[in-house]
N, C-alpha and C positions, 0 to 999 in steps of 0.2 A: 112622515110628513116633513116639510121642507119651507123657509120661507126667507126672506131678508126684511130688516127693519133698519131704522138710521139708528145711531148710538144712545139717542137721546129716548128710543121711545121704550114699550113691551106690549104685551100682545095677550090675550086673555085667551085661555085653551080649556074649553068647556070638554067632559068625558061626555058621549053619550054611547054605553055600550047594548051590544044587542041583546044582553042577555041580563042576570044577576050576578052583581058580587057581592063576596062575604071580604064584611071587612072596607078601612076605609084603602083607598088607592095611595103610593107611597108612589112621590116624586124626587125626583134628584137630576144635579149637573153629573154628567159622566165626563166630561171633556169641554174644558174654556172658563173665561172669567165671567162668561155673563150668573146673573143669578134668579131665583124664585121667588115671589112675593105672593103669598096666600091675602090679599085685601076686601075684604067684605064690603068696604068703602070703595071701592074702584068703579071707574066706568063699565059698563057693564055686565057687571058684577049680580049672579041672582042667589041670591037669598036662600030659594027654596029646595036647592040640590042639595044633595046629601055633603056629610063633608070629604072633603079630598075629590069632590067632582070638577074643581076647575083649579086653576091655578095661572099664575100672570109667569110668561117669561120674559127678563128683563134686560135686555140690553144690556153687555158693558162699557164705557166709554173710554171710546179711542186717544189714545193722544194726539195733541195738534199736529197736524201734517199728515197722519195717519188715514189715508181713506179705508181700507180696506178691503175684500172683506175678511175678515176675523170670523172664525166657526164657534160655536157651541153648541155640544148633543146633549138635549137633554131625554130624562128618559119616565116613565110612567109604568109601574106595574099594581098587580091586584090578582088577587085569591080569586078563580072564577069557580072553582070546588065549594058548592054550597054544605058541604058535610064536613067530616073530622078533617077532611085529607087537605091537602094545600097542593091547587096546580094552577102556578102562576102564569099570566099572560103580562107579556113587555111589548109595549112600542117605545118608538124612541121618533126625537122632533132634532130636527137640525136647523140651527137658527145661525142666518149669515148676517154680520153687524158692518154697517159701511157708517160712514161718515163722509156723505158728499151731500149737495143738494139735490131734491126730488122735485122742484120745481122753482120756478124761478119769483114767485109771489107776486105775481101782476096784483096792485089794489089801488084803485084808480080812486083820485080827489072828486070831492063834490065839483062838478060842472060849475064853470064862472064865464062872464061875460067875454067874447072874443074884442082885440084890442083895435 
């Protein structure tokens, strides 16, 4: 998986695997500054998945002048051997960080009388 965010933001990555795991799913930064926030409180955040089913990745921030983009891989695996044995499955997310704007914020005044 693959995506770009601005520096300022992160991005919430629900599991939904096709099968069973044993075990909770172990996340981690492989490569870059950005970092992980496990928040139960967050926007969109559900409650009811097991835990290590989602996890927030979160932007690092650029220094001024800095657009970039700037990478960070991060990575997700989990035990999908429901017995003694352990056979792990990894994907991995690459998350590209800019610092420019995404749109120009047109937000128009209340309507007033022409002069």
């Amino acid at each position: 998986m693959e995506g770009t965010i601005g520096d300022e933001q992160m991005v919430l990555i629900t599991l939904k695997p096709d099968g069973p795991i044993d075990g909770v799913p172990a996340w981690r930064v492989v490569t870059g500054n950005s970092t992980l926030l496990a928040d139960p409180a967050g926007p969109g955040w559900n409650p009811t998945l097991p835990n290590g089913y989602q996890m927030y990745l979160v932007s690092e921030t650029l220094p001024p002048g800095e657009v970039g983009p700037v990478d960070t891989i991060y990575e997700v695996s989990a035990d999908v051997d429901m017995g003694a044995g352990v056979q792990t499955l990894t994907e991995e997310m690459t998350v590209h960080v800019i610092n420019m704007a995404g749109t120009l914020g047109l937000t128009p005044s209340q309507p007033v009388p022409k002069p």
